[in-house]
LUMTI-918933 format. One record per residue (C-alpha): residue in one letter; x, y, z. Coordinates in pm, whole numbers, plus 50000, padded with zeros to 5 digits. Example, Ala and Ser with C-alpha at 12.3 -4.5 7.8 and 13.67 -1.06 7.14 Angstrom:
REC/kemi/X/Y/Z
REC/A/51230/49550/50780
REC/S/51367/49894/50714
END
This chain:
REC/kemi/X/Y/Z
REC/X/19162/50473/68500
REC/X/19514/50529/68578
REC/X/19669/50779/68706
REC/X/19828/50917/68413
REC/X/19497/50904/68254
REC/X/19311/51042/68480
REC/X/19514/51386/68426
REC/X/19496/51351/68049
REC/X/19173/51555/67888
REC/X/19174/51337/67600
REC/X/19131/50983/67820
REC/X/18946/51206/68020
REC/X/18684/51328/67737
REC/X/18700/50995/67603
REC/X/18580/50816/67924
REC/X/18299/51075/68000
REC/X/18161/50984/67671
REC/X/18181/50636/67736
REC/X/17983/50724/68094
REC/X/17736/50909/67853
REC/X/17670/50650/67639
REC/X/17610/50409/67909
REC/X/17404/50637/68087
REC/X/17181/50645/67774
REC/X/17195/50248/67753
REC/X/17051/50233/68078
REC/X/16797/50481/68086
REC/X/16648/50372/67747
REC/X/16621/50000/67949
REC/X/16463/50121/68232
REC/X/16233/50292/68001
REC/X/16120/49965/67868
REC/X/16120/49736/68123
REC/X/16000/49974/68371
REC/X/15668/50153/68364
REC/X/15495/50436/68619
REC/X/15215/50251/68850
REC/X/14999/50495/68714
REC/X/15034/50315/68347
REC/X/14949/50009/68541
REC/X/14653/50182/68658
REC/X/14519/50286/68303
REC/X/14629/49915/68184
REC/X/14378/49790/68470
REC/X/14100/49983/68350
REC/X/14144/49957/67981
REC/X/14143/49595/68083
REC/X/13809/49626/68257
REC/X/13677/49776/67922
REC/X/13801/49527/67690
REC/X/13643/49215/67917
REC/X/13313/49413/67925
REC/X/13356/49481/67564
REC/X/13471/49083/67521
REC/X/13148/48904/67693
REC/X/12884/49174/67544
REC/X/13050/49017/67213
REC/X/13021/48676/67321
REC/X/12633/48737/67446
REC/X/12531/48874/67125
REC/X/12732/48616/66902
REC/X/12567/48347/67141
REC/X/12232/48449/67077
REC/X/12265/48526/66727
REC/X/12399/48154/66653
REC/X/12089/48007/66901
REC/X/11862/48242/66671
REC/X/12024/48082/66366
REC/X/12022/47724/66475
REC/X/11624/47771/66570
REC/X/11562/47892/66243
REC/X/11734/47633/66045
REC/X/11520/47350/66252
REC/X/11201/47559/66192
REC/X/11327/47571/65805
REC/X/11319/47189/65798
REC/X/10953/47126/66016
REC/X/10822/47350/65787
REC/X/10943/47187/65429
REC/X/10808/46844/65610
REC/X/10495/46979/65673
REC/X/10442/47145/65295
REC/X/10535/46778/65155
REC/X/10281/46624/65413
REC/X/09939/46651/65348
REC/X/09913/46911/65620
REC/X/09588/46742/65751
REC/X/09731/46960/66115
REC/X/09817/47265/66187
REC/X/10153/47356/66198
REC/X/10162/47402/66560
REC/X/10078/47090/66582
REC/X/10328/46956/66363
REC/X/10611/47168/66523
REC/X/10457/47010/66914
REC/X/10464/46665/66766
REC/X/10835/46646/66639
REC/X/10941/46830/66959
REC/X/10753/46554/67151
REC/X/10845/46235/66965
REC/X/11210/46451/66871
REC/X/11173/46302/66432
REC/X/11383/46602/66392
REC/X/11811/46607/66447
REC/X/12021/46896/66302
REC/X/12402/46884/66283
REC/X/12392/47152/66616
REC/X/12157/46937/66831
REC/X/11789/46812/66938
REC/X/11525/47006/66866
REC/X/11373/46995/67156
REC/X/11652/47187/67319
REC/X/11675/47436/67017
REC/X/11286/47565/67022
REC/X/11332/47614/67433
REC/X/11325/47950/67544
REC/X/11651/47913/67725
REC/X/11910/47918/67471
REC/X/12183/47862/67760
REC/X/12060/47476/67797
REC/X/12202/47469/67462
REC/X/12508/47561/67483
REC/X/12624/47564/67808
REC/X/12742/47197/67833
REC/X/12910/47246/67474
REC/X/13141/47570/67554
REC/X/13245/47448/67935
REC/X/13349/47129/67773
REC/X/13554/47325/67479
REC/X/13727/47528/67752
REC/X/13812/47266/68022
REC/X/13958/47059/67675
REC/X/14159/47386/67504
REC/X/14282/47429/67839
REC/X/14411/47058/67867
REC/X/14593/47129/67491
REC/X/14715/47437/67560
REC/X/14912/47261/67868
REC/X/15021/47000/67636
REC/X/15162/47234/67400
REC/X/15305/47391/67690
REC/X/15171/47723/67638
REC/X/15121/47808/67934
REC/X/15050/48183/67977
REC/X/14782/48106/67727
REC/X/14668/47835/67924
REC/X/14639/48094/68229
REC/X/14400/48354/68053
REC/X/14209/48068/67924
REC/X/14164/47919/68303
REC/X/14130/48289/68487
REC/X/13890/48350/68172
REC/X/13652/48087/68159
REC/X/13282/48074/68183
REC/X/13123/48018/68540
REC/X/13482/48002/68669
REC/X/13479/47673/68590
REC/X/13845/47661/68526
REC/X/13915/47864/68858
REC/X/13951/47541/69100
REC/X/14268/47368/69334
REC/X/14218/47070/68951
REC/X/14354/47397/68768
REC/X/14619/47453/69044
REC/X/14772/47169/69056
REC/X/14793/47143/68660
REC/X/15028/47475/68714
REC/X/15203/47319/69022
REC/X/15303/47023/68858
REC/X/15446/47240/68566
REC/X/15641/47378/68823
REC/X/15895/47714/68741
REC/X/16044/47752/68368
REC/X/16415/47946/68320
REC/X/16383/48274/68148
REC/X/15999/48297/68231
REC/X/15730/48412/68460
REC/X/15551/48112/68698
REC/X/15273/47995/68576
REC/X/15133/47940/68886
REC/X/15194/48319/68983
REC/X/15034/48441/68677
REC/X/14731/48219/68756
REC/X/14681/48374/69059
REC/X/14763/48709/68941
REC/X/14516/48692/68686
REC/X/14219/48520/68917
REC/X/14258/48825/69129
REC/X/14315/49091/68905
REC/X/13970/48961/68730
REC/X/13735/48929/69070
REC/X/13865/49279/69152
REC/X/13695/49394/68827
REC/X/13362/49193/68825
REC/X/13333/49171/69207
REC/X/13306/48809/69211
REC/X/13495/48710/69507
REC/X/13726/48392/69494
REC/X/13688/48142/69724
REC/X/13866/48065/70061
REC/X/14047/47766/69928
REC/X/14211/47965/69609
REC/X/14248/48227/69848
REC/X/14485/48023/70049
REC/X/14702/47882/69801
REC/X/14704/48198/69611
REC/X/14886/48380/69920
REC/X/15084/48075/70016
REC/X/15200/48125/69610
REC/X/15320/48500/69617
REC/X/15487/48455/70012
REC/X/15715/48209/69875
REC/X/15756/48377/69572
REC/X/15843/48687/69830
REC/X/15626/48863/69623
REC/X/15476/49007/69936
REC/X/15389/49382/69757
REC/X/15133/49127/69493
REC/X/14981/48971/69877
REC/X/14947/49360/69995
REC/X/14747/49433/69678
REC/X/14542/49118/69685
REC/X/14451/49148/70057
REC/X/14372/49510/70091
REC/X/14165/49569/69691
REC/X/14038/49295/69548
REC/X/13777/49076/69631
REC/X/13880/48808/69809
REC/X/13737/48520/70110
REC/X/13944/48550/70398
REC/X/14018/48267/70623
REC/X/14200/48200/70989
REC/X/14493/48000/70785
REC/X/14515/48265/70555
REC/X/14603/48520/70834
REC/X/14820/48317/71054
REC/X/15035/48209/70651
REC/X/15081/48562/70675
REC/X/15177/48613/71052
REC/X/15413/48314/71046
REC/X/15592/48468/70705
REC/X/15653/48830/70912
REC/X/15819/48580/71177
REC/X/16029/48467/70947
REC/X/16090/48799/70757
REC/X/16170/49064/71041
REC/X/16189/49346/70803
REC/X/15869/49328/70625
REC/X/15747/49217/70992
REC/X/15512/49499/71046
REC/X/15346/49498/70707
REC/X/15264/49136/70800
REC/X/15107/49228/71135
REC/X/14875/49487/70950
REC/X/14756/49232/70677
REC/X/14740/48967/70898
REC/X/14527/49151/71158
REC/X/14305/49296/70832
REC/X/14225/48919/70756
REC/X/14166/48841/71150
REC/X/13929/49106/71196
REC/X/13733/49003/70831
REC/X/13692/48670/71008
REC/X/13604/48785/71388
REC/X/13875/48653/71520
REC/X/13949/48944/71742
REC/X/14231/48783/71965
REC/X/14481/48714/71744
REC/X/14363/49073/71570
REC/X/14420/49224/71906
REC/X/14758/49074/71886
REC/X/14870/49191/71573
REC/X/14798/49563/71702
REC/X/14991/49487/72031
REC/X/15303/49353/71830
REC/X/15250/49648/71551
REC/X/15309/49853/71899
REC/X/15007/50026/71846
REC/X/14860/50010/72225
REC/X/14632/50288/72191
REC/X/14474/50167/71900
REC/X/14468/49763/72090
REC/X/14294/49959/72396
REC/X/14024/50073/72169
REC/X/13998/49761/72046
REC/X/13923/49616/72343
REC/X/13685/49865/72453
REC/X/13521/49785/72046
REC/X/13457/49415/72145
REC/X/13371/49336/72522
REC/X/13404/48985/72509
REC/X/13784/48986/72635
REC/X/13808/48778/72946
REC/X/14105/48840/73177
REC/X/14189/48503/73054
REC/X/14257/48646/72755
REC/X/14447/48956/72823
REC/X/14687/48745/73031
REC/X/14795/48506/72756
REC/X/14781/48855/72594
REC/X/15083/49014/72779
REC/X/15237/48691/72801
REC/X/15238/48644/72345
REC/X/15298/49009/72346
REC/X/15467/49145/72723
REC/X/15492/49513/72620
REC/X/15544/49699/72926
REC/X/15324/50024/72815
REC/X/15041/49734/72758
REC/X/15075/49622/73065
REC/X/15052/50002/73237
REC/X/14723/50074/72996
REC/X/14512/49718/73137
REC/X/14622/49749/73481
REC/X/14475/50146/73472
REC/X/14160/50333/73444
REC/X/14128/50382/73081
REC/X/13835/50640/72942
REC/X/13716/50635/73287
REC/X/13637/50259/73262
REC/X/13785/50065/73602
REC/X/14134/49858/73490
REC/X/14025/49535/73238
REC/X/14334/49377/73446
REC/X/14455/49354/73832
REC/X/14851/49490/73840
REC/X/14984/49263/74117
REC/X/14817/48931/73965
REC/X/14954/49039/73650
REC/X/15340/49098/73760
REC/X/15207/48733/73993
REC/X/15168/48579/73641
REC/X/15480/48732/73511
REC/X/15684/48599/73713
REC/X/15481/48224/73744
REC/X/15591/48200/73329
REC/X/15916/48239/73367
REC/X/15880/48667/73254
REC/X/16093/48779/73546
REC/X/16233/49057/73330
REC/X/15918/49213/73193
REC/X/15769/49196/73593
REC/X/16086/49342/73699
REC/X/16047/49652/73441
REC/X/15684/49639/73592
REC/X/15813/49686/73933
REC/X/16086/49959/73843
REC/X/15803/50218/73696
REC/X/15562/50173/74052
REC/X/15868/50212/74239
REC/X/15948/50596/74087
REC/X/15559/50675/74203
REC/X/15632/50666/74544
REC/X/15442/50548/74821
REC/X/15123/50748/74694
REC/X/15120/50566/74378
REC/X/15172/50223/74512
REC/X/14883/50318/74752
REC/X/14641/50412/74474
REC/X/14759/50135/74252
REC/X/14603/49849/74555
REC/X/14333/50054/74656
REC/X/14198/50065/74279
REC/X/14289/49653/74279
REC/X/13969/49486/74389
REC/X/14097/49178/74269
REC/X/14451/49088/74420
REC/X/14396/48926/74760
REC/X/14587/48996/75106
REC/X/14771/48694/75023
REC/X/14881/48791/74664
REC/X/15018/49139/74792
REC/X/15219/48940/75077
REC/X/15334/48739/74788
REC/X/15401/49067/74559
REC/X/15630/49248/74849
REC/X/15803/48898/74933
REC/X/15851/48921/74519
REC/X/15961/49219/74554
REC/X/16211/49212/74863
REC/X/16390/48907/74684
REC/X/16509/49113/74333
REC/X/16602/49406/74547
REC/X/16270/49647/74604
REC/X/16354/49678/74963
REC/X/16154/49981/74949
REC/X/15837/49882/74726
REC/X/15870/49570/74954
REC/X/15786/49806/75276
REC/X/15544/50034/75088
REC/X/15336/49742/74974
REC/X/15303/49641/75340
REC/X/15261/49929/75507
REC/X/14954/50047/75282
REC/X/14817/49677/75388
REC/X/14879/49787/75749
REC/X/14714/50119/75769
REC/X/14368/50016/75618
REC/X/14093/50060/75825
REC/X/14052/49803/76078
REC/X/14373/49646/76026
REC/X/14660/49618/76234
REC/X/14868/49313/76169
REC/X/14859/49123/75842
REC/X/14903/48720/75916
REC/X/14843/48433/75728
REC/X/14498/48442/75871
REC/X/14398/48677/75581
REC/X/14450/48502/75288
REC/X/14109/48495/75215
REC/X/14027/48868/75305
REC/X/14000/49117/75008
REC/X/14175/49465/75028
REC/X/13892/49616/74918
REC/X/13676/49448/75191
REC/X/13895/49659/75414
REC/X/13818/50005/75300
REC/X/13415/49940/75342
REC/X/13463/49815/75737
END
């Protein structure tokens, strides 16, 4: 507006009404392209109903044309047997044309029609019908038809990486959903609600789908209700994609470390908690599993070199002795090229004190004399003059000890406090 009409009450009234109206425009749109989650919800379930609803149909229609069928062949034995001269019994009629199979109907051989498994007799029939409608309804490029057929289809026989690379190859169409989306969408949606898990392999591809898609709220559902197999590469697709994508980066850690822990790979699950920052809930986690070597927790703070990690191995934790030794762990820091992270290390012992740096290598029964002559050395070059002369002193004053030389680079502290 300009400023003359924006002091005018006419251009004024007239412009509120045109904010009105397009107010109203808006809000009847979002009303129908929008809709609560908890429609969604009650769309889900009425879903469930229908399909339940759908294959009692399809049972009873099914048995009601097998019923049909075995009556018309029985229709036709028995007007052969009236004309014969029916020297046997029926029975024995009905055994001999099943056995030498005289008898062909439009629907099939008799033998299979007076079985007491009707599905022999179809089965072959309706998977073939399917696999072919679903081949024509690509053709005709109908192709959200052609996904409810595929996601829909008996024994899941349309439910395969064949199917997926049919949708693949149709590739993304302007103006409407992808295929290959809806696929996926539906696949899941549909083992959620008969608890028929899909396999590893759709699993995959179905992820891989909705991350590049960065539809990553459609992976959070998938991953965390329906029924799904879980595999390494699925986890570390979904790890490398919260790389990528710092800002969803934590959700990715949590689904990720879901997956990880499905499969028992507890180190990279362990991870996933350390770079969530949750290092009370990665110490219990440790304590869960036992088979951690310090192996592992080193490469450990070296993926993931959180200094409050660091602090919780190299303690008592729960009254269990540290899982790691302090002084080979700042050692190892500063061996990978992690100067900084040893250096922040170094910086928290030194506000202890003496006392602390005392109970720290007393409660160390793994860091040799030599390492802590190697620590303070460490230590005296990036400035610790002090923590330098601590460290050395409390190797000094230990019982039986007088001089420290390079003598003792096989001695443990520990043997020290036991002389």
């Amino acid at each position: 507006m300009t400023l003359q009409e924006s002091v005018s009450l006419d251009a004024l009234t007239k412009y509120l009404k045109h904010l009105e109206d397009k107010y109203a425009e808006i809000e009847q749109l979002m009303s129908k392209k929008y809709l609560p989650a908890q429609r969604k919800a009650d769309l889900d379930e009425e879903m469930i109903v229908v399909l339940e609803r759908r294959d009692l149909a399809e049972n009873l229609n099914n048995e009601l044309q097998f019923r049909h069928q075995r009556l018309q062949i029985i229709s036709q034995a028995l007007t052969l047997w009236v004309k014969s001269d029916m020297s046997r019994s029926f029975q024995d009629f009905m055994e001999h044309i099943q056995k030498n199979k005289d008898l062909h109907g439009e629907q099939g051989i008799v033998e299979e029609l007076l079985e007491d498994d009707r599905g022999k007799a179809k089965e072959a029939e309706v998977l073939l019908y399917y696999v072919e409608r679903f081949n024509e309804l690509i053709s005709l490029g109908e192709y959200e038809k052609a996904v409810y057929f595929a996601a829909n289809s008996p024994r899941r026989i349309l439910q395969n990486i064949g199917t997926v690379s049919k949708f693949k190859a149709v590739g993304k169409i302007r103006g409407k959903p992808f295929p290959l989306l809806l696929f996926f969408e539906a696949i899941f949606s549909i083992s959620h609600a008969f608890r028929h898990p899909v396999d590893a392999e759709l699993t995959l591809e179905g992820i891989k789908c909705g991350l590049s898609e960065k539809r990553l709220d459609l992976v959070i559902n998938w991953v965390t209700q329906e029924r799904l197999t879980f595999s390494e590469e699925a986890g570390d697709v979904i790890f490398d994609y919260g790389e990528q994508d710092t800002y969803n980066k934590a959700k990715c850690l949590a689904l990720a470390q879901i997956i990880y822990s499905e499969c028992g790979l507890h180190k990279k699950a362990l991870l996933c908690l350390c770079k969530q920052g949750q290092i009370q809930g990665a110490m219990e986690y440790i304590q869960q599993f036992k088979d951690f070597t310090s192996d592992d927790l080193m490469q450990l703070i070296k993926l993931c070199p959180h200094t409050e990690l660091i602090q919780c191995l190299t303690k008592e934790w729960n009254g269990k002795p540290p899982y790691l030794s302090f002084g080979l762990a700042v050692l190892h820091l500063f061996s990978v090229d992690m100067k900084k992270v040893g250096i922040k290390l170094l910086q928290e012992i030194n506000k202890g004190g003496k006392d602390a740096v005392e109970h720290l290598m007393i409660n160390d029964p793994f860091c040799s004399l030599e390492e802590w002559q190697e620590l303070a050395n460490i230590c005296l070059q990036n400035g610790f003059d002090k923590l330098s002369n601590d460290i050395m002193s409390v190797l000094q004053s230990q019982a039986g000890v007088t001089e420290i030389s390079e003598e003792d680079d096989i001695v443990n502290l520990m043997q020290h406090v036991f002389w």
